[in-house]
C-alpha positions as CSV (number, residue, x, y, z in Angstrom):
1,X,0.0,0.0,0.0
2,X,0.9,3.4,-0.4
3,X,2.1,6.0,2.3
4,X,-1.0,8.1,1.9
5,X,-3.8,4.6,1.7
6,X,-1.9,3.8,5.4
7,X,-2.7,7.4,6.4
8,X,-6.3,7.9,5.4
9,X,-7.1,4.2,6.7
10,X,-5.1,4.8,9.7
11,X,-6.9,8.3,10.0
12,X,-10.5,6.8,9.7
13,X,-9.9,4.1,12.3
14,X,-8.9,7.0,14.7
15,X,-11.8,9.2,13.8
16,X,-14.0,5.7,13.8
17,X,-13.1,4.6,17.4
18,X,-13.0,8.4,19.2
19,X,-15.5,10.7,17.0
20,X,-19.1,10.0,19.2
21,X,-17.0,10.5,22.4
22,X,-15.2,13.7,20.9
23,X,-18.0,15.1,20.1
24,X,-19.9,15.0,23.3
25,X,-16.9,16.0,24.8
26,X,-16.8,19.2,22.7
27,X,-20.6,19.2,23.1
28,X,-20.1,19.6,26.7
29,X,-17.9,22.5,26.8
30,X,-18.9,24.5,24.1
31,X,-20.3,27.9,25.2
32,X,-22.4,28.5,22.2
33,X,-23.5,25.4,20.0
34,X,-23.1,26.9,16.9
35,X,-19.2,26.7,17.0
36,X,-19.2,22.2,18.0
37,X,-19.3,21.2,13.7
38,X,-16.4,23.9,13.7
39,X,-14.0,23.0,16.8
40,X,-14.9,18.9,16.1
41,X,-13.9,19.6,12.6
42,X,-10.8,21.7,13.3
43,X,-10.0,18.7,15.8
44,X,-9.5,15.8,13.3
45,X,-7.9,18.1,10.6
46,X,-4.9,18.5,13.2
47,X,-5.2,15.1,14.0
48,X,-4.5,14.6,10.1
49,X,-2.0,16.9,10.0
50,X,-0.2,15.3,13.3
51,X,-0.3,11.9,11.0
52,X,1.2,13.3,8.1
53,X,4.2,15.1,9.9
54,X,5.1,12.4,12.8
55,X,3.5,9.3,10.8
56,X,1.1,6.6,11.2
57,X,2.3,5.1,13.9
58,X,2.6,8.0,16.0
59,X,-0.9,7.6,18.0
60,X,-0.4,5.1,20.5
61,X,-3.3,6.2,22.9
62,X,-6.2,7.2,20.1
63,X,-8.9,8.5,22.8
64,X,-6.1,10.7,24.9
65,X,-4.6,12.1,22.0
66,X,-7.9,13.1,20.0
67,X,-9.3,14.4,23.6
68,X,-6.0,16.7,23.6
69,X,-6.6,18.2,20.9
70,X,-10.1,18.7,21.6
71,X,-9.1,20.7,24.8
72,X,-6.8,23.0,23.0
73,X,-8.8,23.9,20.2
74,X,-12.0,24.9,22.7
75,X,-9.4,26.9,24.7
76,X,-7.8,28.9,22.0
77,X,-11.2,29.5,20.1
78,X,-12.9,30.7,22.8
79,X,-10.1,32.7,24.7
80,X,-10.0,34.4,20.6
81,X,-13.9,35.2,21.0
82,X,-13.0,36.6,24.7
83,X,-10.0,38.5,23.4
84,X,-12.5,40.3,20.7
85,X,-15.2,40.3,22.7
86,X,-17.5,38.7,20.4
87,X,-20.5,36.8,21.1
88,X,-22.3,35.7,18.5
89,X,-25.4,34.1,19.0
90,X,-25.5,29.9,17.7
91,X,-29.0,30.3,16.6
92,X,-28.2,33.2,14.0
93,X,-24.9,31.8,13.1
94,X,-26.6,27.9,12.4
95,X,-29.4,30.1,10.4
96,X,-27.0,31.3,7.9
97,X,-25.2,28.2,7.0
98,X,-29.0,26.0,7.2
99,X,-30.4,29.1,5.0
100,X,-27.5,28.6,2.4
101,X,-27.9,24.5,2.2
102,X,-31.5,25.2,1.6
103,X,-31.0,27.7,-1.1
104,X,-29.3,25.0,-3.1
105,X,-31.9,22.1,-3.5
106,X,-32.9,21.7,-6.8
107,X,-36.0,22.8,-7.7
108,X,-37.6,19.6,-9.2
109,X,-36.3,17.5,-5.6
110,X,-39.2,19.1,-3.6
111,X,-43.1,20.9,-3.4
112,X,-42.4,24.4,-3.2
113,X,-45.4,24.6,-0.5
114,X,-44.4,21.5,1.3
115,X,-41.0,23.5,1.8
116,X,-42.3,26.9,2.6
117,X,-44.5,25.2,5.5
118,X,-41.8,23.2,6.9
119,X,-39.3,26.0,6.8
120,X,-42.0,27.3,8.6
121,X,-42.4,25.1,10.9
122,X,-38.3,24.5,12.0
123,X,-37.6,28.3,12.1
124,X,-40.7,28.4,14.9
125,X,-39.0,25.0,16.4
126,X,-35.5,26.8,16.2
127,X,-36.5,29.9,18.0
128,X,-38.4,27.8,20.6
129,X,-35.4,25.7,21.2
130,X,-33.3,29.2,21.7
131,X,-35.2,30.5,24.1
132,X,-34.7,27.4,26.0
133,X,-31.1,27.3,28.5
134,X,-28.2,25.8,27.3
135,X,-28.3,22.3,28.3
136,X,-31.6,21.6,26.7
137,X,-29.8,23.0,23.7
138,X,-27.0,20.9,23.8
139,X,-29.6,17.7,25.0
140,X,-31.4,18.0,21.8
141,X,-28.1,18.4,20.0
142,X,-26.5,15.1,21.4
143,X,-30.1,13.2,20.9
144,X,-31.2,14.2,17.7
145,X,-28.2,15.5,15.8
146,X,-25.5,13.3,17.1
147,X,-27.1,10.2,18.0
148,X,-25.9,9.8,21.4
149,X,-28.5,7.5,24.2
150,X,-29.5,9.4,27.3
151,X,-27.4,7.7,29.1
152,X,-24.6,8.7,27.0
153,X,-25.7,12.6,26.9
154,X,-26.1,12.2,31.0
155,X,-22.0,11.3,30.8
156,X,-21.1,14.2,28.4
157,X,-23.1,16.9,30.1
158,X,-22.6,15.3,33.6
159,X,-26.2,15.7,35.1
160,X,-28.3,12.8,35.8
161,X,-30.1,10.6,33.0
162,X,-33.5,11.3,34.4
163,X,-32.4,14.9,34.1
164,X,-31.7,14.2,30.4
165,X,-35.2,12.5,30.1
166,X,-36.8,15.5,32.2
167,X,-35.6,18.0,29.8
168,X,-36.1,16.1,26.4
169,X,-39.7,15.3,27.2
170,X,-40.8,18.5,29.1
171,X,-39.3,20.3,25.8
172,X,-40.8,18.4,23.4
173,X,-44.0,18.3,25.2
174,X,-43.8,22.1,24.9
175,X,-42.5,22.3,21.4
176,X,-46.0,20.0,19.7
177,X,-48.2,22.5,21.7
178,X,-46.1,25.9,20.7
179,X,-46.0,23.7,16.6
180,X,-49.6,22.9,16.8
């Protein structure tokens, strides 16, 4: 096999074996869930990097070293926001990149109506969800956009799993009555 066929299979079994707990970790920490895709994505392309210059066989402890990285990149991205005092909020930030992807579907792939309705009806889900605190945020982010089990989000946001259950059903109960 080739040098770089060792690298991206050596890669993917990293990013295989540590990617749901990175992300929760990340998920976690961040102070505005808008910037997770960025940070987790910034993570692995240093991990690919740190393959190319020191090698494959490098990473001897997969989870520690991915989690390493992890730390460092929340620490310098958010002591950059601090330093330029911005605060940008994750629900206007997560609108503009969702409002592109839409932008883009083709034309003949959907009802026009059906898609005005359901735009609709996720911008009123979206601004619901914002107006909820943080970890309910990130809850719904771990369950539905991740994939993680309650008792996985209960680890990663370290608060009990009947918290977890408490604030996914309570929200949702709210969010069919505020959709209906």
């Amino acid at each position: 096999m080739m040098p770089d066929a060792n690298l991206a299979i050596r890669f993917d079994e990293i990013y295989d074996s540590t990617s749901k707990a990175v992300l929760a970790f990340i998920t976690a920490r961040c102070a505005n869930t808008a910037d997770i895709g960025d940070i987790f994505q910034d993570t692995y392309m240093e991990l690919y990097s740190l393959l190319q210059k020191r090698g494959v066989d490098y990473v001897t402890h997969e989870l520690a070293l991915v989690m390493r990285i992890a730390r460092r990149k929340l620490a310098r991205h958010y002591s950059l926001w601090t330093r330029l005092g911005m605060f940008v909020s994750s629900v206007a930030t997560s609108d503009d990149g969702e409002a592109a992807g839409a932008t883009e579907l083709e034309a003949d792939s959907f009802c026009t109506e059906d898609f005005a309705i359901n735009s609709i009806i996720l911008e009123n889900a979206r601004q619901f969800l914002k107006s909820k605190p943080d970890t309910v945020r990130k809850a719904f982010y771990l369950m539905y956009d991740v994939g993680l089990t309650i008792p996985e989000i209960a680890a990663a946001l370290s608060i009990t799993e009947s918290n977890v259950k408490n604030k996914l059903y309570r929200t949702l109960k709210e969010l069919r009555k505020v959709l209906e």
